[in-house]
PyMOL Python script that loads the backbone (N, CA, C, O; Angstrom):
from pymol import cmd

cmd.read_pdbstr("""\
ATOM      1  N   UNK A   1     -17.242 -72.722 -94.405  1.00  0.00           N
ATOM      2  CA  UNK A   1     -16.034 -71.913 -94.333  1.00  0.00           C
ATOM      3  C   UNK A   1     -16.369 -70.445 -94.086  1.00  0.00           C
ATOM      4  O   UNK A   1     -15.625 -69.621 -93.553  1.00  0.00           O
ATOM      5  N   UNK A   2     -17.694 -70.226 -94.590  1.00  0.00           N
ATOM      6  CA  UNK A   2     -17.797 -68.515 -94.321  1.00  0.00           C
ATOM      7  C   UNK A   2     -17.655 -68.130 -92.397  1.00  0.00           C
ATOM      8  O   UNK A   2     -17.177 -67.180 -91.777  1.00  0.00           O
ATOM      9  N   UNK A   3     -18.223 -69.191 -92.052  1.00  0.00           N
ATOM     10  CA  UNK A   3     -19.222 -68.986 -90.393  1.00  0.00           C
ATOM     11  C   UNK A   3     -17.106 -68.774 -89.865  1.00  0.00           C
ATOM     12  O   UNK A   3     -16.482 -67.871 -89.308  1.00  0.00           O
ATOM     13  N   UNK A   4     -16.784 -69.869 -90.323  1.00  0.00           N
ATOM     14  CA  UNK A   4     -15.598 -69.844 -89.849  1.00  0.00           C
ATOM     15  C   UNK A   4     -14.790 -68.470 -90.043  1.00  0.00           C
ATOM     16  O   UNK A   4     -14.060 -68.103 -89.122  1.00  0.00           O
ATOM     17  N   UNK A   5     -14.901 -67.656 -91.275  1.00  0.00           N
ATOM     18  CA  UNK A   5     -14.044 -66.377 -91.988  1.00  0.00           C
ATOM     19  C   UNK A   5     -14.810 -65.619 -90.746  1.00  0.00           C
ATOM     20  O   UNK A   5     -14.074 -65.238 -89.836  1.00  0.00           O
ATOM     21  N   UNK A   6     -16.015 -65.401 -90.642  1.00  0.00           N
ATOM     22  CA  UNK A   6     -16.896 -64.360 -89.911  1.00  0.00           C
ATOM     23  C   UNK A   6     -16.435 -64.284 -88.496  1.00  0.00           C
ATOM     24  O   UNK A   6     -16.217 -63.223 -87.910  1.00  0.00           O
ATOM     25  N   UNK A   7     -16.228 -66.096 -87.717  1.00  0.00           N
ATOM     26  CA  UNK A   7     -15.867 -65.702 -86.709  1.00  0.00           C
ATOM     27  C   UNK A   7     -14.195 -65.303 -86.508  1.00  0.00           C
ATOM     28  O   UNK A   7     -13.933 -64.711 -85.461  1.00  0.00           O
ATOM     29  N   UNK A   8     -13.354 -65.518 -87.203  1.00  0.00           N
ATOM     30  CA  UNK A   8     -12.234 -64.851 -87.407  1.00  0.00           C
ATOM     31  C   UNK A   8     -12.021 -63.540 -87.608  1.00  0.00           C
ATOM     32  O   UNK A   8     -10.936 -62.960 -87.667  1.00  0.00           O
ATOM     33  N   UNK A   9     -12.934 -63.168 -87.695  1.00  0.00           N
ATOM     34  CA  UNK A   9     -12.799 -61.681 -87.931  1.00  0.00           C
ATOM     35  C   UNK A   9     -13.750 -60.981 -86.386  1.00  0.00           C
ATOM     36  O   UNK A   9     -13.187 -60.012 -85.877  1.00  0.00           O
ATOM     37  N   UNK A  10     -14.787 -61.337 -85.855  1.00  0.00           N
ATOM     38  CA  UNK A  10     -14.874 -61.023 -84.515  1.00  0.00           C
ATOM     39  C   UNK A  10     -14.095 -61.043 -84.090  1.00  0.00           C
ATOM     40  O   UNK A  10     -13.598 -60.004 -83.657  1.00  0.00           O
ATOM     41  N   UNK A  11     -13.484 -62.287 -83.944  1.00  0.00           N
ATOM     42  CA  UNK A  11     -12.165 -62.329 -82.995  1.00  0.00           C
ATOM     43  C   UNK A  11     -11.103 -61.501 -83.021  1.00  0.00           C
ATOM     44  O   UNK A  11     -10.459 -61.191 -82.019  1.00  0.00           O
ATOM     45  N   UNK A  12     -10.857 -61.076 -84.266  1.00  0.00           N
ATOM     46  CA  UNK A  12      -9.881 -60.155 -84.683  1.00  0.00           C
ATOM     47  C   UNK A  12     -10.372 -58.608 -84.023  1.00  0.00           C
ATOM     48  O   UNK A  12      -9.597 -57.873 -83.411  1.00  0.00           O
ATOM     49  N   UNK A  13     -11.548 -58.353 -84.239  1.00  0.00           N
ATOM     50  CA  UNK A  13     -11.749 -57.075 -83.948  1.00  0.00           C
ATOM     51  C   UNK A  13     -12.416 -57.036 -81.947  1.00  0.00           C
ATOM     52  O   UNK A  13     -12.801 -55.989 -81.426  1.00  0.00           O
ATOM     53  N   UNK A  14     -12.388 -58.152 -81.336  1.00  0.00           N
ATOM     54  CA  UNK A  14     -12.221 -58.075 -79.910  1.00  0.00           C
ATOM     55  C   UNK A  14     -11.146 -58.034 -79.407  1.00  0.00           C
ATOM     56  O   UNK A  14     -10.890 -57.499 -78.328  1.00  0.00           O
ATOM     57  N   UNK A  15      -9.965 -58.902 -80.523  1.00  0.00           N
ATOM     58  CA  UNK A  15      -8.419 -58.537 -79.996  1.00  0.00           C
ATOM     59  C   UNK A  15      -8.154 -57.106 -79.944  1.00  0.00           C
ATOM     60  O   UNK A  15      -7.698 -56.661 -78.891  1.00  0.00           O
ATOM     61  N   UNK A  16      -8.409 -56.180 -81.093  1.00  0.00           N
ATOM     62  CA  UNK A  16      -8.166 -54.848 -81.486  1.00  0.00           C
ATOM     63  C   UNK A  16      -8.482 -54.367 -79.856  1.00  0.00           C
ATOM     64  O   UNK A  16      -7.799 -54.058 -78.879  1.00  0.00           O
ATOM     65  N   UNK A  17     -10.147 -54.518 -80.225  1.00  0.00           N
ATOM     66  CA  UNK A  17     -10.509 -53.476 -78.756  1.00  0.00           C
ATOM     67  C   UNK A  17     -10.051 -53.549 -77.537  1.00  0.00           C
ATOM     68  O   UNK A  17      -9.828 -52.640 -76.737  1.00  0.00           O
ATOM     69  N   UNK A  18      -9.872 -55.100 -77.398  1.00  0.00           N
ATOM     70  CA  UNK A  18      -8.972 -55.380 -75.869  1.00  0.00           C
ATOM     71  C   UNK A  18      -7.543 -54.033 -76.217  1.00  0.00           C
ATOM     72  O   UNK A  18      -7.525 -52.930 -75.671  1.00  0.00           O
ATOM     73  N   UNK A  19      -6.489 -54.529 -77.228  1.00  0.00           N
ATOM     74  CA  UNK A  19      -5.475 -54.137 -77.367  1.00  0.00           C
ATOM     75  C   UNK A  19      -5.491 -52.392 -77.146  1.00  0.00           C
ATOM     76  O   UNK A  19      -4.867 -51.707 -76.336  1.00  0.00           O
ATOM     77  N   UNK A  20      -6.518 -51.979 -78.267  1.00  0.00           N
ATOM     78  CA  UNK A  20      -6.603 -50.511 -78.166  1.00  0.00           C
ATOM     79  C   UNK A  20      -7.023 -50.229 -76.783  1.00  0.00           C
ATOM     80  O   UNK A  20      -6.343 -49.418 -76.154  1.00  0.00           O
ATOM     81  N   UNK A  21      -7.966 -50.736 -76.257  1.00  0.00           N
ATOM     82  CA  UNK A  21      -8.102 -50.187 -74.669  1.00  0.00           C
ATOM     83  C   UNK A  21      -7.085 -50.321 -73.057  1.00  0.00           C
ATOM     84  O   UNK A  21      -6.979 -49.646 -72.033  1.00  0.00           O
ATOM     85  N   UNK A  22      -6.533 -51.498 -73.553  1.00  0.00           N
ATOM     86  CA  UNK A  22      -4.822 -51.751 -72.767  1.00  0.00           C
ATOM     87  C   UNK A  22      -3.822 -50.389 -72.924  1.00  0.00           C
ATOM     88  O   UNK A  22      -3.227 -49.760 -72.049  1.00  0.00           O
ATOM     89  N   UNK A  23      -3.887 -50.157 -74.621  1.00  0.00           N
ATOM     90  CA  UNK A  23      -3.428 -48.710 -74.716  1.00  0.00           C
ATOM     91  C   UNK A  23      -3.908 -47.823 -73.674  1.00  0.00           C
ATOM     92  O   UNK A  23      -3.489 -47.394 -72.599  1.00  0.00           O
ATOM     93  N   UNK A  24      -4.890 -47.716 -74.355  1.00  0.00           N
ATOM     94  CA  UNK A  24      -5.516 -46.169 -73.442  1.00  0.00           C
ATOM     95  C   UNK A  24      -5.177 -45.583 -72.172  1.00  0.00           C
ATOM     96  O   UNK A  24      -4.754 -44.503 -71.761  1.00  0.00           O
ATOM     97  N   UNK A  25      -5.558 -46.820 -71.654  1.00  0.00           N
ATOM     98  CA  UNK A  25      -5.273 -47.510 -69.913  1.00  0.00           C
ATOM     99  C   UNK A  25      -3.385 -47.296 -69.873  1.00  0.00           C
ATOM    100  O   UNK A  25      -3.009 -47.081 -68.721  1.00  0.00           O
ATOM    101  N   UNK A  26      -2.738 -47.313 -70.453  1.00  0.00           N
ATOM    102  CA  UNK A  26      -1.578 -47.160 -70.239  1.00  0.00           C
ATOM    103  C   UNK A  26      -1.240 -45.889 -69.893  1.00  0.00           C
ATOM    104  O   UNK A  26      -1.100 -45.407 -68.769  1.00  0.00           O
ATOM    105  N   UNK A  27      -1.045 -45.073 -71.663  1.00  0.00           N
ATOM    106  CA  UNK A  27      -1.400 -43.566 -71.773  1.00  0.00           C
ATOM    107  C   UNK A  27      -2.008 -43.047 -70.822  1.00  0.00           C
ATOM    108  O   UNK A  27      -1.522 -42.043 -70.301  1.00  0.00           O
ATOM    109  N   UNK A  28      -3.076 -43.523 -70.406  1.00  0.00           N
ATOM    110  CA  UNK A  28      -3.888 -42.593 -68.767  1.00  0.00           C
ATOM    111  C   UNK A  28      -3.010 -42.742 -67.397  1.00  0.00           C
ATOM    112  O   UNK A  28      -2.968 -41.818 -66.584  1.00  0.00           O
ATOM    113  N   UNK A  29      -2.600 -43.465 -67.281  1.00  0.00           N
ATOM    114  CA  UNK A  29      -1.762 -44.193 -65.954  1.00  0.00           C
ATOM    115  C   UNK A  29      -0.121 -43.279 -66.512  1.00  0.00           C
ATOM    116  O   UNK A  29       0.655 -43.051 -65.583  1.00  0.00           O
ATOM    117  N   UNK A  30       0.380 -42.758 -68.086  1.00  0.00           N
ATOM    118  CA  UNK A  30       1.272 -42.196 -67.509  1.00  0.00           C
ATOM    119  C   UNK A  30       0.970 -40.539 -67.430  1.00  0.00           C
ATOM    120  O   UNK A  30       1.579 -39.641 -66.849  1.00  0.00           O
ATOM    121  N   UNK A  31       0.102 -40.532 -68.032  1.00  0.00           N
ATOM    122  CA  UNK A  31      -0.368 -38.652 -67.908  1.00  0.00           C
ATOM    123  C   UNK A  31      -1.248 -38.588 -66.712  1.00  0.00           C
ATOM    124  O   UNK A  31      -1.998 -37.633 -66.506  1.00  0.00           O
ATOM    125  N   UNK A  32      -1.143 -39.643 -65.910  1.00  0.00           N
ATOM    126  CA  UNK A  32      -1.629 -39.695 -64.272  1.00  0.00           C
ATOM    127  C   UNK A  32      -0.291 -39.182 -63.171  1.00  0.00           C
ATOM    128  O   UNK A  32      -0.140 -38.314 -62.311  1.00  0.00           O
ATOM    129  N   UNK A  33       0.450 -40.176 -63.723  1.00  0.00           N
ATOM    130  CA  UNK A  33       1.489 -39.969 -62.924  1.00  0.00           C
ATOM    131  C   UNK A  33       2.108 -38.470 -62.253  1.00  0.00           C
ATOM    132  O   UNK A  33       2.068 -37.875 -61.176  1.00  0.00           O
ATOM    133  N   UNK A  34       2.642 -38.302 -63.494  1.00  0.00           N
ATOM    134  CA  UNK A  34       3.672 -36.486 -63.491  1.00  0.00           C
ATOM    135  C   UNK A  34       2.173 -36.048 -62.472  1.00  0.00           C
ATOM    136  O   UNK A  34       2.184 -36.122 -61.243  1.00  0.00           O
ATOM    137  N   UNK A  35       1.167 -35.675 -63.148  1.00  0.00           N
ATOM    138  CA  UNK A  35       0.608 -34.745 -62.650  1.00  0.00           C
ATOM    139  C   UNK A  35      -0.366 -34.690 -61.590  1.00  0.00           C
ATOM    140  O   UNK A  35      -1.117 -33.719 -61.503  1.00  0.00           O
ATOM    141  N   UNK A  36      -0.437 -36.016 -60.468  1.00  0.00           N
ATOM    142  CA  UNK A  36      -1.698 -36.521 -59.934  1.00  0.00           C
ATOM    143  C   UNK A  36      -1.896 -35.642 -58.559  1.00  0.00           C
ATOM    144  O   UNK A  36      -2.747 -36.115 -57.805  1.00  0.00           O
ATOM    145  N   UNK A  37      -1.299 -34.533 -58.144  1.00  0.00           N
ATOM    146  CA  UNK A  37      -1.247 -33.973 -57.361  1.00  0.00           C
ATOM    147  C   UNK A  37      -1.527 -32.881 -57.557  1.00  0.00           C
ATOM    148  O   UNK A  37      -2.097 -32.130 -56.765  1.00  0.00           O
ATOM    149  N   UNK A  38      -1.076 -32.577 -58.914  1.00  0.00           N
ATOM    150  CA  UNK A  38      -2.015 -31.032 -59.360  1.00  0.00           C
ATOM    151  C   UNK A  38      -3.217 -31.133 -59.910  1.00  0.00           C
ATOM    152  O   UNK A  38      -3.963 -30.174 -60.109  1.00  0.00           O
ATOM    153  N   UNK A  39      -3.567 -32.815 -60.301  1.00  0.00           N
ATOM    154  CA  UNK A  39      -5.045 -32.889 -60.160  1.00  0.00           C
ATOM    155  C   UNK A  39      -5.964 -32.581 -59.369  1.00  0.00           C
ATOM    156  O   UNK A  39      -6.804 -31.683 -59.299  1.00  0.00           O
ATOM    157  N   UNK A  40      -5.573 -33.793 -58.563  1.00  0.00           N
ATOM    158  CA  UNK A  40      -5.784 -33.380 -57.166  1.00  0.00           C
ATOM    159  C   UNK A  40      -6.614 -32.582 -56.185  1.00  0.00           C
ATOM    160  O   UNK A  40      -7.673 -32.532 -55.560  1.00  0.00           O
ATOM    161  N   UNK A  41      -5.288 -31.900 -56.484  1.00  0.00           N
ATOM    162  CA  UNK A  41      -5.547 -30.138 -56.055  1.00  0.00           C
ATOM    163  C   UNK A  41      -6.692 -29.720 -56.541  1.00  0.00           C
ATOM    164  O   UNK A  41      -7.428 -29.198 -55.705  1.00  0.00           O
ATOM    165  N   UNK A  42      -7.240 -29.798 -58.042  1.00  0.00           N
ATOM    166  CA  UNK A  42      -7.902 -28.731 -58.811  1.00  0.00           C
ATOM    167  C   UNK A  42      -9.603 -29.513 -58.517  1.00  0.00           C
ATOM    168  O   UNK A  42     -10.677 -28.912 -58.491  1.00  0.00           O
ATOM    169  N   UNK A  43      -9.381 -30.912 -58.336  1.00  0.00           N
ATOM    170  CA  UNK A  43     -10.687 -31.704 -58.159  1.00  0.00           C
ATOM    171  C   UNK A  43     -11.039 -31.107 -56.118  1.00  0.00           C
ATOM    172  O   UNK A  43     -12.148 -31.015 -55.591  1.00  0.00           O
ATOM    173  N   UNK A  44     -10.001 -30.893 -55.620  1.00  0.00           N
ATOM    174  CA  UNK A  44     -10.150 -30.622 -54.246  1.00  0.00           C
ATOM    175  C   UNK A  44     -11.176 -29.163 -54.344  1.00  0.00           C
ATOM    176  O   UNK A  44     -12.324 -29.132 -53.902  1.00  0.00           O
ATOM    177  N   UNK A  45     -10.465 -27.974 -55.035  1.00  0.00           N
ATOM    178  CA  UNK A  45     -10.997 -26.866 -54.891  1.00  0.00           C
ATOM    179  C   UNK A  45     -12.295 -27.037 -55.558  1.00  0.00           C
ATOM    180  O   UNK A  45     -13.300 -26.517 -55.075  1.00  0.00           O
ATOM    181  N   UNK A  46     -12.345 -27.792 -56.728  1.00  0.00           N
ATOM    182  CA  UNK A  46     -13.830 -27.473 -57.760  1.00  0.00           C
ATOM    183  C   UNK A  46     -14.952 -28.103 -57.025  1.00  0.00           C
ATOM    184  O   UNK A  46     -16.106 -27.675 -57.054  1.00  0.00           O
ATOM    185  N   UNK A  47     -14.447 -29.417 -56.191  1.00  0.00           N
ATOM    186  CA  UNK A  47     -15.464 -30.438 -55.969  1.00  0.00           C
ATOM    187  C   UNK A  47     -15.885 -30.587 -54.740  1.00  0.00           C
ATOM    188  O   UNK A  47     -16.773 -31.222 -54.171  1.00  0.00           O
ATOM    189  N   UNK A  48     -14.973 -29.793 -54.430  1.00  0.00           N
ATOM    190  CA  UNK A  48     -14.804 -30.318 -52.431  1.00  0.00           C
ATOM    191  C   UNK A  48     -13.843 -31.843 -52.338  1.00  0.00           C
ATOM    192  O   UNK A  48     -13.573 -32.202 -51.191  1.00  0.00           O
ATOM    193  N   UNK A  49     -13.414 -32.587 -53.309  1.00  0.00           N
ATOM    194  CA  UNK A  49     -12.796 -34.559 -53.300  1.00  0.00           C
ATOM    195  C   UNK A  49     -11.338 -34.092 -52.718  1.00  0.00           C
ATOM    196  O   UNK A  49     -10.550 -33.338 -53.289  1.00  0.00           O
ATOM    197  N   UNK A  50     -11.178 -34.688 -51.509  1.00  0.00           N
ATOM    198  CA  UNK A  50      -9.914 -34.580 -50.541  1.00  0.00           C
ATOM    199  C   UNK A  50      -8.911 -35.717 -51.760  1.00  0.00           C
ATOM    200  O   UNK A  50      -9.383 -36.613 -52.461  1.00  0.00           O
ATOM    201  N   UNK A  51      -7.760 -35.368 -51.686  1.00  0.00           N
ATOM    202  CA  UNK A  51      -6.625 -35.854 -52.253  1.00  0.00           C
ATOM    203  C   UNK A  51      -6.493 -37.295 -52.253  1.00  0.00           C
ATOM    204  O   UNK A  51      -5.809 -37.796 -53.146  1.00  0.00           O
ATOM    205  N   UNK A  52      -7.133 -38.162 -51.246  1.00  0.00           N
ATOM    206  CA  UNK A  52      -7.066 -39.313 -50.776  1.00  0.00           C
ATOM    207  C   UNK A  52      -8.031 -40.065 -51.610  1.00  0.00           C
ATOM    208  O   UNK A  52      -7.885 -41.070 -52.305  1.00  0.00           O
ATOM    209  N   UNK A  53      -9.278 -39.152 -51.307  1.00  0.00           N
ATOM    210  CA  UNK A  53     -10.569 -39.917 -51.894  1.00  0.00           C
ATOM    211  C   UNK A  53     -10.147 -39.976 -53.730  1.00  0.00           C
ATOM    212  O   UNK A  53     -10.320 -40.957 -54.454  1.00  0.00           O
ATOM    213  N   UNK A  54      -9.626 -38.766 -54.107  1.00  0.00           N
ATOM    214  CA  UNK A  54      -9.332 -39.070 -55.720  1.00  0.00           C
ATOM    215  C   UNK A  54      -8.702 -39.910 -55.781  1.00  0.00           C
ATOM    216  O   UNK A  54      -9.021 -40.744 -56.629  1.00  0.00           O
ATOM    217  N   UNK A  55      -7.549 -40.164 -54.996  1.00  0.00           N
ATOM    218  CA  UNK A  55      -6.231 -41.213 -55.375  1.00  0.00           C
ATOM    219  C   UNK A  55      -7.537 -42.599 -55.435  1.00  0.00           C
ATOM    220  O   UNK A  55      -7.831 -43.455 -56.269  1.00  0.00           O
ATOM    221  N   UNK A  56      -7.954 -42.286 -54.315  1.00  0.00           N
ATOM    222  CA  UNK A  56      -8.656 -44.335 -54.533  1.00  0.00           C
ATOM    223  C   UNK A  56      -9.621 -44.083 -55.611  1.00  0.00           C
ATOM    224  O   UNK A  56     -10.103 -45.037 -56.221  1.00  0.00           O
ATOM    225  N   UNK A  57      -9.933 -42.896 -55.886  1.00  0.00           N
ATOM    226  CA  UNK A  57     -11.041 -43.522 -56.882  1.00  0.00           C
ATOM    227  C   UNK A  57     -10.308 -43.642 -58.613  1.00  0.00           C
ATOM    228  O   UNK A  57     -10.787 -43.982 -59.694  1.00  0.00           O
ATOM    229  N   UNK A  58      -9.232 -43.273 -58.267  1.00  0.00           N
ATOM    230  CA  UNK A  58      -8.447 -43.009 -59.552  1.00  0.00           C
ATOM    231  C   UNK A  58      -8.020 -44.745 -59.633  1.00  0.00           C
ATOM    232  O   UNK A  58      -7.661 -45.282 -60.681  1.00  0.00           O
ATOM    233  N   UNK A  59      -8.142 -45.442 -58.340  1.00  0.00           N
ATOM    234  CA  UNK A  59      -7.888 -46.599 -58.274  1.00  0.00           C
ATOM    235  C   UNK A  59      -8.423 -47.739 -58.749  1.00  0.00           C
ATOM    236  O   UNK A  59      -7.945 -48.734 -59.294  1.00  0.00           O
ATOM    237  N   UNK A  60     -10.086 -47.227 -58.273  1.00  0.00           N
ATOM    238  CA  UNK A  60     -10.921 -47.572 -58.563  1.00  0.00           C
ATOM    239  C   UNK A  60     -11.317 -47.930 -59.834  1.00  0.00           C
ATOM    240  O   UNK A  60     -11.818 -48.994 -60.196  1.00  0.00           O
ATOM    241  N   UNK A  61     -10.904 -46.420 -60.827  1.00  0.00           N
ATOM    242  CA  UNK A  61     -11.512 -46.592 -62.090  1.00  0.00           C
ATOM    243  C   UNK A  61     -10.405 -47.502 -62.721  1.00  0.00           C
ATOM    244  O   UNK A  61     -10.817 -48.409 -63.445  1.00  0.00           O
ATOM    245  N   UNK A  62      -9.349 -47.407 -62.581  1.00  0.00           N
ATOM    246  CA  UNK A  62      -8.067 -48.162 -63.325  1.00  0.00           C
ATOM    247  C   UNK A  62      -8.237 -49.704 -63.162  1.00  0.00           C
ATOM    248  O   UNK A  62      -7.595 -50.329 -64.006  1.00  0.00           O
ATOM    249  N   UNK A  63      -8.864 -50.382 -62.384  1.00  0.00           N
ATOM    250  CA  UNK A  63      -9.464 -51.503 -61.535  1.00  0.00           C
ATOM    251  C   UNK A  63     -10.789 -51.687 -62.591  1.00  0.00           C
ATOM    252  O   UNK A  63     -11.123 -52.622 -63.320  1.00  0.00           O
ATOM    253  N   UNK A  64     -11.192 -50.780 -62.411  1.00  0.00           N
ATOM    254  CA  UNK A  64     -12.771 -51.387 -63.284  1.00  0.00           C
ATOM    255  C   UNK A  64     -12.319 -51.293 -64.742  1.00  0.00           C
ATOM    256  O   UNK A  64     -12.862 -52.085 -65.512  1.00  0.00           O
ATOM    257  N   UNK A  65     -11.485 -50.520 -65.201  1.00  0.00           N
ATOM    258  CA  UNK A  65     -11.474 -50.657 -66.612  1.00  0.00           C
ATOM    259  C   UNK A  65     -10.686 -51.832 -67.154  1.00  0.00           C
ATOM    260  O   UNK A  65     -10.842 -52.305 -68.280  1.00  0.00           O
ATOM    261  N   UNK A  66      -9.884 -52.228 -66.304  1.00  0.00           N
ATOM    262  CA  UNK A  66      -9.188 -53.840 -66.352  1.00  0.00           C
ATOM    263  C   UNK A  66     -10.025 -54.784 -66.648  1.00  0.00           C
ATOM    264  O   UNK A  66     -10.010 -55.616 -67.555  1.00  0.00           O
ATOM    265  N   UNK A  67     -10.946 -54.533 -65.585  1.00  0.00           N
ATOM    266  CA  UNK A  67     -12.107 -55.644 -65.687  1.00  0.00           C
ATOM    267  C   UNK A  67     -12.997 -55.690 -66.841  1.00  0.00           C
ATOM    268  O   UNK A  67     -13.475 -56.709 -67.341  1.00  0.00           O
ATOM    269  N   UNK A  68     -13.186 -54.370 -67.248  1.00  0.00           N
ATOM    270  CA  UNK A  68     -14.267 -54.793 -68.622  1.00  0.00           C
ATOM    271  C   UNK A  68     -13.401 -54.850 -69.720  1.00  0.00           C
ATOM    272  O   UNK A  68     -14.009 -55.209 -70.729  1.00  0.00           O
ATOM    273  N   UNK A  69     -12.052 -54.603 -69.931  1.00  0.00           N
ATOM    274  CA  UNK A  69     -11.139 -55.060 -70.853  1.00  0.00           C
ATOM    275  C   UNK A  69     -11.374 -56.571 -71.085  1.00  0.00           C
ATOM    276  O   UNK A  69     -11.801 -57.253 -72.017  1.00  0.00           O
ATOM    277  N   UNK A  70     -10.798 -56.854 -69.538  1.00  0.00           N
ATOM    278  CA  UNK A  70     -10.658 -59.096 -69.726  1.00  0.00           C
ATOM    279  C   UNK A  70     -12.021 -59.655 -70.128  1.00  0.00           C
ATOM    280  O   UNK A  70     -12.225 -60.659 -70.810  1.00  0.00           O
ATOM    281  N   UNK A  71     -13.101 -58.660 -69.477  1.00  0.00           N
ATOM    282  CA  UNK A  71     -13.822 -59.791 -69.380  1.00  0.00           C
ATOM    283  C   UNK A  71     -15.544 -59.014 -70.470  1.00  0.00           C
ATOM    284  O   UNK A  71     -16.647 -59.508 -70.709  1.00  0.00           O
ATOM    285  N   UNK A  72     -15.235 -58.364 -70.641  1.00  0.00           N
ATOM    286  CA  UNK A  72     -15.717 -57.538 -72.209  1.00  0.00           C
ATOM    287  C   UNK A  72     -14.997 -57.945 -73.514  1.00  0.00           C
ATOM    288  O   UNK A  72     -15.846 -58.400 -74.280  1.00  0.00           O
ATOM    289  N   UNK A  73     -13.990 -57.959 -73.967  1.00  0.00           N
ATOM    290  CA  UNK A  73     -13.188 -58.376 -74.707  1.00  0.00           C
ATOM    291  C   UNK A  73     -12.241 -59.285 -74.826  1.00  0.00           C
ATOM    292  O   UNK A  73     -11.983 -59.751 -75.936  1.00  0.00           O
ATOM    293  N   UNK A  74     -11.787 -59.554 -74.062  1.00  0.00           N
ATOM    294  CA  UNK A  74     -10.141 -60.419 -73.975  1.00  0.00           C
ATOM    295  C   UNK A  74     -11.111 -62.146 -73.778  1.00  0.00           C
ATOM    296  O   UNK A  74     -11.066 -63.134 -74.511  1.00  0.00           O
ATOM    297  N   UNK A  75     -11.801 -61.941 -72.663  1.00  0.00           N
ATOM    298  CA  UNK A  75     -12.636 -63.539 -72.421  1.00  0.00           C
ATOM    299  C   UNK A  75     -13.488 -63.719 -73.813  1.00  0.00           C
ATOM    300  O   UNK A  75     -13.264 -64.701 -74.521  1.00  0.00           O
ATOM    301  N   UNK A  76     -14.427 -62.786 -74.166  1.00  0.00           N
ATOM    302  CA  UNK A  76     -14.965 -63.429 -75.834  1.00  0.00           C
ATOM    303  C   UNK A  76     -13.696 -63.608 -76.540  1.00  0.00           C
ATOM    304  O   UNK A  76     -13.305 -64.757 -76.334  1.00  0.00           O
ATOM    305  N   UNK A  77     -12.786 -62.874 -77.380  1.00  0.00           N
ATOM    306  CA  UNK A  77     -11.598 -63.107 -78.076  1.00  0.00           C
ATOM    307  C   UNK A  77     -11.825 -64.702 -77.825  1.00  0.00           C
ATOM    308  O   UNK A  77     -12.624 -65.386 -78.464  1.00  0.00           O
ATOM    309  N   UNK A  78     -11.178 -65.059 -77.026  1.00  0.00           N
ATOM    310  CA  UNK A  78     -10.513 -66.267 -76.605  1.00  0.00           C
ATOM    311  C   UNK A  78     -11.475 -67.582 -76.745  1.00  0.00           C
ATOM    312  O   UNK A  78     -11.101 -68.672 -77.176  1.00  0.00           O
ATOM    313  N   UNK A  79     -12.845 -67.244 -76.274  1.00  0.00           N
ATOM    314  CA  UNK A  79     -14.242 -68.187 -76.737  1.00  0.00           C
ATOM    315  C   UNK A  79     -13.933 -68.312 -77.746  1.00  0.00           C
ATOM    316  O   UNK A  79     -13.592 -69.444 -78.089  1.00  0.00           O
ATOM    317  N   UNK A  80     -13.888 -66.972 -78.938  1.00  0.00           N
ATOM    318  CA  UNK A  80     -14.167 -66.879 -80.114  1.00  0.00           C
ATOM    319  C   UNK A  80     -13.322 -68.400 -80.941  1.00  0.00           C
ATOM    320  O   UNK A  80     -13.576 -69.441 -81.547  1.00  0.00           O
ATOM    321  N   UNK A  81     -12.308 -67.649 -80.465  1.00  0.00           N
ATOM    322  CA  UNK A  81     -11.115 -68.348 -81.027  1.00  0.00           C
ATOM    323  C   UNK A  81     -10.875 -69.798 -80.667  1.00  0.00           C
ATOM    324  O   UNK A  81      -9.964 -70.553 -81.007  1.00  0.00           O
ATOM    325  N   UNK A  82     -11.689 -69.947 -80.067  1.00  0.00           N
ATOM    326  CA  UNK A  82     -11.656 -71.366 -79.262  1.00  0.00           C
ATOM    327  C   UNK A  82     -12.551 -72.235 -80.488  1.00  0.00           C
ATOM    328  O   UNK A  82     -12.124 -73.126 -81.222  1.00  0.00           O
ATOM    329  N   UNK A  83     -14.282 -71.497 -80.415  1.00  0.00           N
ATOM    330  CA  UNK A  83     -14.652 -71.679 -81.099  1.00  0.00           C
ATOM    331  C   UNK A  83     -14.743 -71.984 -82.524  1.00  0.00           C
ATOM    332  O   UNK A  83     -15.504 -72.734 -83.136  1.00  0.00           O
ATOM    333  N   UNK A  84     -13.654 -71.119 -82.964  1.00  0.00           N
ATOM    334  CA  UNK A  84     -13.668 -71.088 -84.286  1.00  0.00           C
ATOM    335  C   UNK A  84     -12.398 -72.349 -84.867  1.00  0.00           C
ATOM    336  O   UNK A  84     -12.226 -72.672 -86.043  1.00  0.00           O
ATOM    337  N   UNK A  85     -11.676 -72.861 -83.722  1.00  0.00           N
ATOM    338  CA  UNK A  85     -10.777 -74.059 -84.227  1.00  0.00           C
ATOM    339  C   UNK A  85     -11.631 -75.023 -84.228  1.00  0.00           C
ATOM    340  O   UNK A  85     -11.183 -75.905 -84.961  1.00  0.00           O
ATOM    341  N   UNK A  86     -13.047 -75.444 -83.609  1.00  0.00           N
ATOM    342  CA  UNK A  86     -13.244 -76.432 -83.590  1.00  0.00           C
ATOM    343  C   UNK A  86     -14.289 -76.448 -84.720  1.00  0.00           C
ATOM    344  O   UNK A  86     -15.230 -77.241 -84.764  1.00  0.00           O
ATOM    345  N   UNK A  87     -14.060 -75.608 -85.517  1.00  0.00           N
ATOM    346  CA  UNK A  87     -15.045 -75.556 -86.456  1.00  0.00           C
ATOM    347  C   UNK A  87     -14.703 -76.489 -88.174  1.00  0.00           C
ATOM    348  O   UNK A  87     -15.356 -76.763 -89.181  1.00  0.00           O
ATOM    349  N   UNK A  88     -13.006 -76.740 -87.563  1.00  0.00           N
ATOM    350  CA  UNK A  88     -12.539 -77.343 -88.700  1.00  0.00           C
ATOM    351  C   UNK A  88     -13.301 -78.733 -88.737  1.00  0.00           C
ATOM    352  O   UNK A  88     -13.096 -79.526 -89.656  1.00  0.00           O
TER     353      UNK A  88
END
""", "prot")
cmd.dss("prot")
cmd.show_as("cartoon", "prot")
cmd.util.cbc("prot")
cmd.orient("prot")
């Protein structure tokens, strides 16, 4: 019964991190929004990054952080939990 408590509680705390990082990812995507043009702008002058190239890479990163959400957290969760029913 312990192996079983232990993996219930991984599981619990890969749900968290998936969940808390779905947050994040939200929150970023709306304090992206209003302002992605006066970003933009400020990455254009500091960096030389044309308006276009930020937008995709802003794409980019929103894309990759999906991915290590599901498949960093959300795919173990779900092993876990898989795992841990058949433990009865």
């Amino acid at each position: 019964m312990e192996t079983k408590r232990k993996l219930t509680v991984l599981r619990n705390i890969l749900y968290c991190c998936f969940a808390l990082g779905l947050l994040f990812l939200i929150i970023a995507a709306l304090l992206y929004l209003p302002c992605k043009c006066f970003v933009a702008n400020v990455y254009q002058g500091a960096f030389g990054i044309d308006i276009s190239s930020y937008q995709n890479m802003w794409v980019y990163f929103v894309g990759l952080i999906k991915v290590i959400l599901i498949f960093l957290f959300l795919v173990p969760a779900i092993a876990v939990h898989l795992v841990s029913l058949k433990q009865d």
